[in-house]
C-alpha positions as CSV (number, residue, x, y, z in Angstrom):
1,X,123.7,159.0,59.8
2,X,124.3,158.6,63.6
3,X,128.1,159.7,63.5
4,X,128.2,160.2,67.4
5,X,127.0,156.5,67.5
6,X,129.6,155.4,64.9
7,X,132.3,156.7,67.1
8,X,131.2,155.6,70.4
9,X,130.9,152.3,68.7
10,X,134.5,152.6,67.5
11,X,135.9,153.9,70.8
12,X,134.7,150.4,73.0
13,X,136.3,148.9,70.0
14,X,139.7,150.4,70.5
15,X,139.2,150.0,74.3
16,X,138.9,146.4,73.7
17,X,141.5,145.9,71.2
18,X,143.8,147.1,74.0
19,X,142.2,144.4,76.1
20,X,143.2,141.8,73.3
21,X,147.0,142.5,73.6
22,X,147.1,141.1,76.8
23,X,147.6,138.1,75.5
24,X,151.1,138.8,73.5
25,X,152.5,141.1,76.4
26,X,151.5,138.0,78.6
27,X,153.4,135.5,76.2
28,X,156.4,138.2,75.7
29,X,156.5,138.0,79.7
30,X,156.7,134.3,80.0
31,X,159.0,134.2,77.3
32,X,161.4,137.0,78.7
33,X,160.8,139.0,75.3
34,X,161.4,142.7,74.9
35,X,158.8,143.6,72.2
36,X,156.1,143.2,74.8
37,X,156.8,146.9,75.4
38,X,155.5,147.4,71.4
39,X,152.1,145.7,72.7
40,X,152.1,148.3,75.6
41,X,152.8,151.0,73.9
42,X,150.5,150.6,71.5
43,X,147.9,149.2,74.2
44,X,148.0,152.3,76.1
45,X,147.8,154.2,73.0
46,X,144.3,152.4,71.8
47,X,143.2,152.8,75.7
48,X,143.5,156.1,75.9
49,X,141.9,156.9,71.8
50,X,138.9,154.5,73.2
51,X,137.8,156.1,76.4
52,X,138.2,160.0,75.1
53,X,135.7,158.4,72.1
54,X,133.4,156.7,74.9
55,X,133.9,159.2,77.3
56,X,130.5,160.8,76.9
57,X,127.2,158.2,76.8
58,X,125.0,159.3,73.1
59,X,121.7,160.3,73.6
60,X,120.5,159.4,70.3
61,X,121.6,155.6,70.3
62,X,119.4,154.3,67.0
63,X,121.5,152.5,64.5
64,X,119.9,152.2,60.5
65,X,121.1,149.5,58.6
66,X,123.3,152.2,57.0
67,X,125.4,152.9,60.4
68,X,125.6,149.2,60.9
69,X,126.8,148.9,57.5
70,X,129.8,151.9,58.2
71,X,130.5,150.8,61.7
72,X,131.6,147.0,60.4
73,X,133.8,148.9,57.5
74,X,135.4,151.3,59.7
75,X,136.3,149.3,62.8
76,X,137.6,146.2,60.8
77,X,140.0,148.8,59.0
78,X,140.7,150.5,62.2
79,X,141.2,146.8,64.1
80,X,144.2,146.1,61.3
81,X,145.6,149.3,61.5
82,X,146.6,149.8,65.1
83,X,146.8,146.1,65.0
84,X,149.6,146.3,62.5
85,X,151.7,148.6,64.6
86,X,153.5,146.1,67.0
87,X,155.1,144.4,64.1
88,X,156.4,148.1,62.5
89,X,157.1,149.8,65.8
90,X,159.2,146.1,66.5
91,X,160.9,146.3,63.7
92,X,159.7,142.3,62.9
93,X,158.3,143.4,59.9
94,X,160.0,146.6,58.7
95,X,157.4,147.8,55.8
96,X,154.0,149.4,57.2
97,X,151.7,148.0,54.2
98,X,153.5,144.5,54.7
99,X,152.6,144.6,58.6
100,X,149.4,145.7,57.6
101,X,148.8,142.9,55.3
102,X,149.7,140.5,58.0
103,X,147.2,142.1,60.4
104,X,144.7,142.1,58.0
105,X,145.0,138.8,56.9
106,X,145.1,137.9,60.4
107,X,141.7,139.9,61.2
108,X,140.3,138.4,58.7
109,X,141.1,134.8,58.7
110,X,142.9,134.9,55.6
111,X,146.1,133.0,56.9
112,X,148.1,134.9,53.2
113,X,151.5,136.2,54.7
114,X,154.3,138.2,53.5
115,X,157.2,136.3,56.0
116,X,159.3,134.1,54.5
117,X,160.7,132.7,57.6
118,X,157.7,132.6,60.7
119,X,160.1,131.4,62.7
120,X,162.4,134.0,62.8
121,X,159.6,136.5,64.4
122,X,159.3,136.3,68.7
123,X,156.6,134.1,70.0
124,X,155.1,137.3,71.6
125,X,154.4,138.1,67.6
126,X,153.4,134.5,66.7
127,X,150.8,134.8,69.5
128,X,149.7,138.1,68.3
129,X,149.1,136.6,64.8
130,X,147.3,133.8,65.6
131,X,145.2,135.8,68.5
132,X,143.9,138.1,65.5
133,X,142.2,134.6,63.6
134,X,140.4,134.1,67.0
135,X,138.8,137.2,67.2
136,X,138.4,137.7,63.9
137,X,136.7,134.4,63.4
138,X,133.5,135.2,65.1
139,X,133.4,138.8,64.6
140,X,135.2,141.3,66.9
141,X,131.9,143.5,66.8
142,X,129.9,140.0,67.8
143,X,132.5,139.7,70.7
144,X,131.7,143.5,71.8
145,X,127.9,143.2,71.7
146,X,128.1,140.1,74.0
147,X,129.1,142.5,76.7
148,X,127.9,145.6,75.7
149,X,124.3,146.3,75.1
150,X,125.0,149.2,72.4
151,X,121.7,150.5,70.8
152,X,119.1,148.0,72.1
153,X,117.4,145.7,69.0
154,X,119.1,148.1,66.3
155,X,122.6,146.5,67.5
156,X,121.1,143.9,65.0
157,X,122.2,146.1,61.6
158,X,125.7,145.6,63.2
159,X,125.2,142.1,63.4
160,X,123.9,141.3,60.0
161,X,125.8,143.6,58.4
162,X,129.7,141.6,60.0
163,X,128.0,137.9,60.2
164,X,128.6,135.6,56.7
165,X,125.9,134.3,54.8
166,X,123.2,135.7,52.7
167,X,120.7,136.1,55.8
168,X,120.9,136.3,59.7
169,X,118.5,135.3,61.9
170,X,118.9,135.9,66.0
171,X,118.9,131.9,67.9
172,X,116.9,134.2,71.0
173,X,114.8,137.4,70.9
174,X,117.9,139.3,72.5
175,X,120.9,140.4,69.4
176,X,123.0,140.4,73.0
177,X,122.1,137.1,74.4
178,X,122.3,135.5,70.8
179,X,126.3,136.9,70.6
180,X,127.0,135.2,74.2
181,X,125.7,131.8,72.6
182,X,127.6,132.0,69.7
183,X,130.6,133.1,71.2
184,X,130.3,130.5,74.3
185,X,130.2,127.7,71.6
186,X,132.5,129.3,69.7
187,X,134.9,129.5,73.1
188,X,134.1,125.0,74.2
189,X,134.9,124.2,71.2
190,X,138.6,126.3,70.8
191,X,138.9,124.6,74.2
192,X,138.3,121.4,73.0
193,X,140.6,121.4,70.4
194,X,143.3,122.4,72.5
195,X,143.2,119.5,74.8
196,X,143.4,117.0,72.4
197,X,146.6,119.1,71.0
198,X,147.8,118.5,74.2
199,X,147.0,114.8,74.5
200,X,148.9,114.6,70.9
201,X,152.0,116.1,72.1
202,X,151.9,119.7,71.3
203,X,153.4,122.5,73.8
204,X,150.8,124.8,75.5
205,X,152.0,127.7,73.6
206,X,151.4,125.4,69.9
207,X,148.1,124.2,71.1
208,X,147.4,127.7,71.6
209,X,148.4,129.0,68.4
210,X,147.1,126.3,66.4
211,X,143.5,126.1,68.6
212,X,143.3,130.0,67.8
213,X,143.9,129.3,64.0
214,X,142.0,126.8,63.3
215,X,138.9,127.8,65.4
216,X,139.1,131.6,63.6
217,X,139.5,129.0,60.1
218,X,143.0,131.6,59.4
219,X,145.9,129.1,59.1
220,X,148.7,131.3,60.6
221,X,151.6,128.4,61.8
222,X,154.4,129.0,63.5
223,X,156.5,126.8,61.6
224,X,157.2,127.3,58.4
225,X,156.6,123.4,57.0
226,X,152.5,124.5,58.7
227,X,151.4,121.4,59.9
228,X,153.3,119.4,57.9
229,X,155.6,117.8,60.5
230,X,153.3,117.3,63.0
231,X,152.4,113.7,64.1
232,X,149.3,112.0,61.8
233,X,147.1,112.4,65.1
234,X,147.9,115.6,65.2
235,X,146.8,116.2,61.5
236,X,143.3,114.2,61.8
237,X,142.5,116.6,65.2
238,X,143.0,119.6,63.0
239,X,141.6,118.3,60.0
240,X,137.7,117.4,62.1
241,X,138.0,121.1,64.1
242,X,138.4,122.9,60.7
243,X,135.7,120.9,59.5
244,X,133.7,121.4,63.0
245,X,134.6,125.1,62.5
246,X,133.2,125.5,58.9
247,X,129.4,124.4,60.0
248,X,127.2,126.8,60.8
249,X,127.1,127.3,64.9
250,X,123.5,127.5,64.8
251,X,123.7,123.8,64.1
252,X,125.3,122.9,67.1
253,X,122.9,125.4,68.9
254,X,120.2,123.2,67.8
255,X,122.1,120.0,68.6
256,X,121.9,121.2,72.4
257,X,118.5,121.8,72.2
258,X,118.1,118.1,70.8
259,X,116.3,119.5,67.5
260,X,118.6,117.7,65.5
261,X,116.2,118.3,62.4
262,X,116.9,122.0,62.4
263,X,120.5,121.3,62.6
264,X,121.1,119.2,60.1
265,X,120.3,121.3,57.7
266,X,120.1,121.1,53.4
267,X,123.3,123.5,53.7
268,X,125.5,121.3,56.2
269,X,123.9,117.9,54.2
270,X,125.5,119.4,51.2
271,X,128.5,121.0,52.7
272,X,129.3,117.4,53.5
273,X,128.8,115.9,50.6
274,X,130.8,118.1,48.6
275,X,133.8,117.4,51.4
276,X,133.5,113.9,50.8
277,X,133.2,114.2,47.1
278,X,136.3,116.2,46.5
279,X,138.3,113.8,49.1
280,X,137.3,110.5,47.7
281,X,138.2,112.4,44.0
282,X,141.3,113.5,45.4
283,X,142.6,110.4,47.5
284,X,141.8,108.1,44.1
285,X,144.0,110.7,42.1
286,X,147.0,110.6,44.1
287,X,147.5,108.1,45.7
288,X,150.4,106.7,42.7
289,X,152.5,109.8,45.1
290,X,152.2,108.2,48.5
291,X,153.3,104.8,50.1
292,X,149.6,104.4,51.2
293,X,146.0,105.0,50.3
294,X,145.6,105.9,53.9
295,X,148.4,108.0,53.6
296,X,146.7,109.8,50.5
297,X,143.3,109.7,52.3
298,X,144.9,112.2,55.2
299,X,146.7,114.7,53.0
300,X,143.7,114.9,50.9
301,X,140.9,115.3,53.7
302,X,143.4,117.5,55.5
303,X,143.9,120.0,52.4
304,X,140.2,119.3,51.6
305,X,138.9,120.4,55.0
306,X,142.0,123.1,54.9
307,X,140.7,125.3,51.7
308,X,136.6,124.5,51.7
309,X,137.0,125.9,55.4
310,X,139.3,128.8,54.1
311,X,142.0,128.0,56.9
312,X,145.0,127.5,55.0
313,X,147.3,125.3,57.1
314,X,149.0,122.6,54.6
315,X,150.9,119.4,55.1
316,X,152.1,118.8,52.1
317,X,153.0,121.1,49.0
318,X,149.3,120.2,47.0
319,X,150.9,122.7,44.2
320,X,152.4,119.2,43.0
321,X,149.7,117.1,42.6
322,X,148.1,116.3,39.5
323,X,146.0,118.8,37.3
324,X,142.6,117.7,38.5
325,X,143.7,117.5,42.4
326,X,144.1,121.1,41.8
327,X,141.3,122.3,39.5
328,X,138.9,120.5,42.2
329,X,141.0,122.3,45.0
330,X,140.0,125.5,43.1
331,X,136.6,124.7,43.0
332,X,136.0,124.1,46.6
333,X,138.4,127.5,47.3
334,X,135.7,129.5,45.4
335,X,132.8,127.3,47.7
336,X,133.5,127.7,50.9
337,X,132.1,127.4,53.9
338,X,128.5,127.3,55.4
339,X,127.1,130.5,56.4
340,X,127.3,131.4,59.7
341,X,130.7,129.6,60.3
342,X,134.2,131.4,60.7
343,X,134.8,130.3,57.7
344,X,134.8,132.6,53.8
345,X,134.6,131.5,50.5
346,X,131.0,132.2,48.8
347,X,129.3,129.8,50.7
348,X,127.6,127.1,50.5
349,X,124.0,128.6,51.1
350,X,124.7,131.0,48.5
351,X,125.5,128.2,45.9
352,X,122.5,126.4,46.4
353,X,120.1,129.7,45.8
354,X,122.0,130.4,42.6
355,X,121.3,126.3,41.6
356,X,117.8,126.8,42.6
357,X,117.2,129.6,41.2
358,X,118.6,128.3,38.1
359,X,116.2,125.3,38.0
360,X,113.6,127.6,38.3
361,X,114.3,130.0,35.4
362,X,114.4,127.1,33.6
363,X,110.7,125.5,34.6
364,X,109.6,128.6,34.3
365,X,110.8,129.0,30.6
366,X,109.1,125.0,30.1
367,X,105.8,126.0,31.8
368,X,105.4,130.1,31.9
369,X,102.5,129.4,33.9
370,X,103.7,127.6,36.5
371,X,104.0,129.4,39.8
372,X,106.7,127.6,42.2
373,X,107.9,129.5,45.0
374,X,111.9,128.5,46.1
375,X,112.2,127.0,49.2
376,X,115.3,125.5,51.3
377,X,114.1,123.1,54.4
378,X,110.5,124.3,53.8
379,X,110.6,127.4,54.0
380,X,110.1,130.2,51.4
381,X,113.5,132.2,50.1
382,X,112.6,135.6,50.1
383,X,112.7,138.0,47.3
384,X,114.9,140.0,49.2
385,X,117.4,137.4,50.2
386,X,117.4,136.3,46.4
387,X,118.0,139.8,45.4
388,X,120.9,139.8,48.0
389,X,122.7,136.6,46.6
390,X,122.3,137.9,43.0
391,X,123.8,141.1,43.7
392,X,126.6,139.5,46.0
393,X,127.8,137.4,42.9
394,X,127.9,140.1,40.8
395,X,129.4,142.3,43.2
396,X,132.0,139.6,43.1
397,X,132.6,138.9,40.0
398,X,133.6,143.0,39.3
399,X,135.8,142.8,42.2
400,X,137.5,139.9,41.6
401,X,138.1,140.7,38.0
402,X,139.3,144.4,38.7
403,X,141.5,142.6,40.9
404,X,143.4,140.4,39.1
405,X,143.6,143.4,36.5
406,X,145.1,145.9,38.9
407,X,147.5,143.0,40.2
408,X,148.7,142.4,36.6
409,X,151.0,145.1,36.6
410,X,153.2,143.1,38.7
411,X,153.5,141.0,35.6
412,X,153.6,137.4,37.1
413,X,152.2,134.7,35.5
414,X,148.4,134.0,35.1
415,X,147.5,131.4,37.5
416,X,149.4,133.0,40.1
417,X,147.3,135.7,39.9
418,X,144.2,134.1,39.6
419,X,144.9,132.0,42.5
420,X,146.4,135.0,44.8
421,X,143.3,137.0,44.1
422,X,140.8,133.8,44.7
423,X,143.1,133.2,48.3
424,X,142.5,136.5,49.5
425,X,138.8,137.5,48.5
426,X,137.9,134.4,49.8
427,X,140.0,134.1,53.0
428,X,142.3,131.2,52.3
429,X,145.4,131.6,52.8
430,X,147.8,129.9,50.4
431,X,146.9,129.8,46.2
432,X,149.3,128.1,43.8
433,X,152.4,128.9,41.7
434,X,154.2,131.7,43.4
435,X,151.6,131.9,46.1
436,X,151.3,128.2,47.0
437,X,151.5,126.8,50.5
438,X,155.3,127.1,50.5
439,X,155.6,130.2,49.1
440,X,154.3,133.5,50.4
441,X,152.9,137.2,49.3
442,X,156.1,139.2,49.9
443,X,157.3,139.9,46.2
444,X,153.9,141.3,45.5
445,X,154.1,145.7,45.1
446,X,153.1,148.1,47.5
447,X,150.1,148.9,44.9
448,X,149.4,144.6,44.5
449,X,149.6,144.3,48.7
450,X,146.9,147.4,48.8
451,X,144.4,145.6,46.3
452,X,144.7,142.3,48.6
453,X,144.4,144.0,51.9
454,X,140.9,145.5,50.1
455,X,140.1,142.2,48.9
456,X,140.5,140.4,52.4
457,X,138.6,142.5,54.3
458,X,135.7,143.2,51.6
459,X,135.8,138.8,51.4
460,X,135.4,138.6,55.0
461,X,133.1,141.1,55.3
462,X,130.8,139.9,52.6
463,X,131.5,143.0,50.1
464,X,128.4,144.7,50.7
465,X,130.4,146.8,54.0
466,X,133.6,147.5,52.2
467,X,131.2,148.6,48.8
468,X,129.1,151.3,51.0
469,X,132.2,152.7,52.6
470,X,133.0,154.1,49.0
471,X,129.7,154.7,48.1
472,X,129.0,158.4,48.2
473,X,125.5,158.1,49.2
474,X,126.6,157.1,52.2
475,X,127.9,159.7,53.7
476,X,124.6,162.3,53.2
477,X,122.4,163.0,54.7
């Protein structure tokens, strides 16, 4: 293992975190706020721990899929927790762990808080939390390597081993140039979003937060009614961008290149039929609780688009709707987004394998001579990537069961836990019962918060990162 690599890899990402509290010492400025001097402090702290680690170039600059693998686990853990320490040093949230879990949630795009009152925090902090769903949403170590050529073509392990989905493929020959492309649709289309926020009557520093949200697909508000008293406008803009946001950005790669073929792929086909599905299911079921079918139809694509992308926000409390609004709301919680998106959740790719897979076992058990190879838009699954998927849901499966095991010492009720543990392995945000969008993580234990914070950063992760940290293996030689 390439440990000097690993650090120097860790350094520029300190270096840059310190770069990334501009933005809340900027908004404490404007805003006349004291706790900008928390950002600074901690700034300067990360500045000065990120040049004495990338003081000295490495010599030996190979990365094996191994590094890549530790790299991704380390610096996400290492992002939360000087991330975490504005809040503590602050005082905004008092409780270490707690500030943790909001960084971490925030990292990863979760969106699950422990604040019972957002509004109550400075908007220097609100800034701060929503800032950590935009970098997060991408990939901070993405962000890095599009200005920062680290180990030449074996930057690619870093790549594969932060980017969701059950395969990664490079959109240009160059891991370096492929980051910039992601990232610069990635950047339009935050921009975007934030215009028409304006246009709808939102201030610069809400369109802000809410662009940064729902482009890293978190759901951090700054209210606490979310989106929920926002104008209808306002509600359909967010409801397309978390949509836009949960499509794999390779799509919209191949939509500039006019290969609309490649774009439109048998994963974003059936990504969008299961969002229509579940809305036209859900709009028919509750519309008896709204003046309107139009009414129902935009709090039902809005909480539809809100938990298939994994983004949280809410306009209306869906823990009151009727018992199959919810069970289908489940459902598409455990789905997800496409691979490749910001967006968690299994994803849809993954889902399609396993049903594939499935209806081959099953021809194969009809006619055991038949030889069929599986294929998705022509071309051949590999072994290896089938291997991958099968060992992912398995690898969830234990997690998520230890999980809700370890959390059950708590003693709350059953589909509280079920739901708390299915919102933060799979980056969501809000669950239902004591965790539903009104409610928050807070009266969770110390012990509870830890399992979570593991669970968010091994969902957004894709396990595998998170699993190899503790693997002894990994650390000889």
């Amino acid at each position: 293992m390439n440990f000097k690599m690993i650090t120097y890899v860790i350094g520029w990402l300190l270096t840059f975190e310190a770069a990334f509290m501009a933005v809340p010492i900027i908004t404490a400025a404007v805003y006349g706020e004291v706790e900008a001097w928390h950002f600074v402090g901690t700034a300067v702290f990360c500045l000065i721990i990120g040049r004495l680690l990338t003081f000295k170039k490495r010599k030996n600059t190979t990365l094996y899929s191994r590094d890549g693998f530790v790299i991704v686990a380390l610096s996400w853990t290492i992002l939360s927790i000087f991330g975490a320490m504005p809040f503590w040093l602050s005082g905004a949230i008092p409780n270490y762990v707690d500030a943790l879990f909001e960084t971490v949630s925030g990292f990863t795009t979760t969106g699950a808080s422990i604040l019972s009152d957002v509004e109550a925090l400075p908007k220097c902090m609100l800034m701060w939390r929503s800032f950590t769903h935009w970098v997060g949403g991408m990939g901070v170590l993405v962000f890095i390597m599009a200005f920062l050529p680290l180990a030449g073509g074996q930057n690619m392990h870093i790549m594969r081993a932060e980017s969701p989905g059950p395969s990664v493929s490079k959109l240009v020959p160059r891991v370096r140039t492929t980051a910039l492309i992601l990232y610069a649709i990635y950047f339009v289309l935050t921009v975007i979003e934030f215009i028409l926020l304006l246009c709808g009557g939102m201030t610069i520093f809400e369109a802000t937060n809410t662009a940064f949200a729902t482009a890293g697909t978190g759901g951090f508000g700054f209210l606490n009614s979310s989106m929920g008293s926002f104008s209808p406008y306002i509600q359909i803009v967010i409801t397309v961008f978390m949509l836009l946001f949960s499509i794999n950005f390779n799509s919209y790669f191949f939509i500039l290149l006019g290969r609309f073929k490649d774009a439109f792929t048998t994963e974003v086909r059936t990504f969008l039929i299961i969002v229509a599905t579940a809305i036209t299911a859900i709009t028919i079921n509750i519309s008896p609780l709204f003046e309107s079918v139009g009414e129902a139809l935009r709090h039902s694509s809005f909480t539809v688009a809100s938990l298939i992308s994994t983004t949280g926000f809410s306009t209306v409390d869906f823990d009151l709707w009727p018992e199959f609004s919810k069970n289908v709301l489940v459902l598409i919680m455990f789905i997800g987004a496409c691979a490749g998106s910001t967006g968690g959740g299994i994803k849809v790719s993954r889902i399609i394998i396993l049903f594939k897979s499935l209806g081959k076992e099953l021809r194969t058990l009809i006619h055991p001579r038949e030889v069929k190879k599986l294929k998705i838009d022509g071309h051949i699954v590999e072994h290896e990537t089938l291997r991958s998927v099968n060992v992912y849901m398995v690898s969830f499966v234990l997690i998520f069961v230890f999980s809700i095991v370890a959390i059950s010492f708590d003693n709350h009720d059953f589909i509280t836990n079920f739901t708390a543990v299915t919102a933060t392995i799979n980056n969501i945000g809000p669950g239902l019962e004591m965790v539903g969008p009104t409610c928050n993580f807070g009266f969770f234990s110390i012990p509870s918060k830890l399992v979570f914070i593991f669970d968010m950063l091994a969902g957004r992760l894709e396990l595998f990162p998170m699993l190899v940290l503790f693997t002894p293996a990994t650390w000889k030689k």
